[in-house]
C-alpha positions in Angstrom: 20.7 -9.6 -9.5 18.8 -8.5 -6.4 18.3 -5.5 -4.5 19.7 -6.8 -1.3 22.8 -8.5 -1.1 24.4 -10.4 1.9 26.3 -7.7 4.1 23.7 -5.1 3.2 22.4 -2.7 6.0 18.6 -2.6 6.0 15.7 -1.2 8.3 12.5 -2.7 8.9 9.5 -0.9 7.4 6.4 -3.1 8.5 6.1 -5.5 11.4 6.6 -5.7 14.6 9.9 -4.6 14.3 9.4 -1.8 12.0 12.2 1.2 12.6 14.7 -1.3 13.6 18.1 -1.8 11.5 20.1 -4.9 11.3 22.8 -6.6 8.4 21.3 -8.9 6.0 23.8 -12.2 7.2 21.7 -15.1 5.0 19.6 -15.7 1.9 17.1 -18.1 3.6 15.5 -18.7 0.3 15.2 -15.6 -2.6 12.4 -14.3 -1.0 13.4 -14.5 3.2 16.4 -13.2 4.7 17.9 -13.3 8.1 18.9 -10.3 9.3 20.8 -9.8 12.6 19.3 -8.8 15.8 15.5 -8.6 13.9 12.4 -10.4 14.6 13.7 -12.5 17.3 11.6 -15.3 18.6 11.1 -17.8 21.6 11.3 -21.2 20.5 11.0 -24.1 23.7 13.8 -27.1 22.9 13.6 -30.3 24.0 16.8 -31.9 25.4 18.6 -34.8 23.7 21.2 -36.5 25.5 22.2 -38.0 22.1 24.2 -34.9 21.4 23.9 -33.5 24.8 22.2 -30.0 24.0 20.3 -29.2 27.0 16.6 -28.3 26.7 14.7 -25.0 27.6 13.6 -21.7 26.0 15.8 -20.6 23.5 15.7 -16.9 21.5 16.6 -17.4 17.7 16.3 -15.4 14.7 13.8 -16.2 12.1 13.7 -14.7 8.3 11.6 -12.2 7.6 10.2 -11.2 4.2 12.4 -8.8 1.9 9.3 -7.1 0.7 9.3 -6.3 4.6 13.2 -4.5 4.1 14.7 -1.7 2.3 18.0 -1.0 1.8 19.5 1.5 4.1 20.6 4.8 2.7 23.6 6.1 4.7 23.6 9.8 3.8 20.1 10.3 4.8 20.2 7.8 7.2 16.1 6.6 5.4 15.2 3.7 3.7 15.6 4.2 -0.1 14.6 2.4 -3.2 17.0 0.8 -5.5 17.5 0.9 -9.2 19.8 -0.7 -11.3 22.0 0.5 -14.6 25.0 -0.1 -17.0 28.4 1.7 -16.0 31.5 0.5 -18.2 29.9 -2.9 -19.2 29.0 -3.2 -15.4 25.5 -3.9 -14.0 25.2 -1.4 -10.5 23.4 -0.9 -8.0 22.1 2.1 -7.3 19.9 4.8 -4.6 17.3 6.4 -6.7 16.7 9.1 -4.2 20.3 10.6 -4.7 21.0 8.7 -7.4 24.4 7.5 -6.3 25.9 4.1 -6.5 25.3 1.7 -3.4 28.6 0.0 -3.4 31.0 3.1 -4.0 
């Protein structure tokens, strides 16, 4: 089980985008997420009248590192590290700053 899940809010806490908050919306592989609106790059297209996509300079997400996100805490509004236990035969996620569940 990981610490981020798709859906998740998140902030930033290292790069050039570092303070910024965004929604985890794809597991690129288990170690690189995408996260919406966050580290946002210029990549120049080249057009292919094949499938008629036009070419230019396009802005696109690109995954960025987990180790680089943390899980948004939305009582304090901080980043906060997550812990996991047992509840009823049920593995949960869980803030360890407040030590309250994160999907209650």
């Amino acid at each position: 089980m990981n610490r981020l899940r798709k859906g998740d809010e998140v902030i930033v806490i290292t790069g050039k985008d570092k303070g910024k908050r965004g929604t985890v919306s794809k597991f690129v592989t288990a170690d690189k997420v995408l996260v919406d609106g966050i580290n946002l790059v210029k990549k120049h297209t080249k057009a292919n009248p094949m499938t008629g996509s036009q070419g230019g300079i396009v802005t696109k997400e690109m995954p960025i590192h987990i180790s680089n996100v943390a899980l948004l805490n939305p009582e304090t509004q901080k980043a906060d590290k997550v812990g996991f236990r047992v509840e009823d035969n049920v593995k949960v996620r869980y803030f360890k700053s407040t030590d309250k569940a994160v999907d209650a």
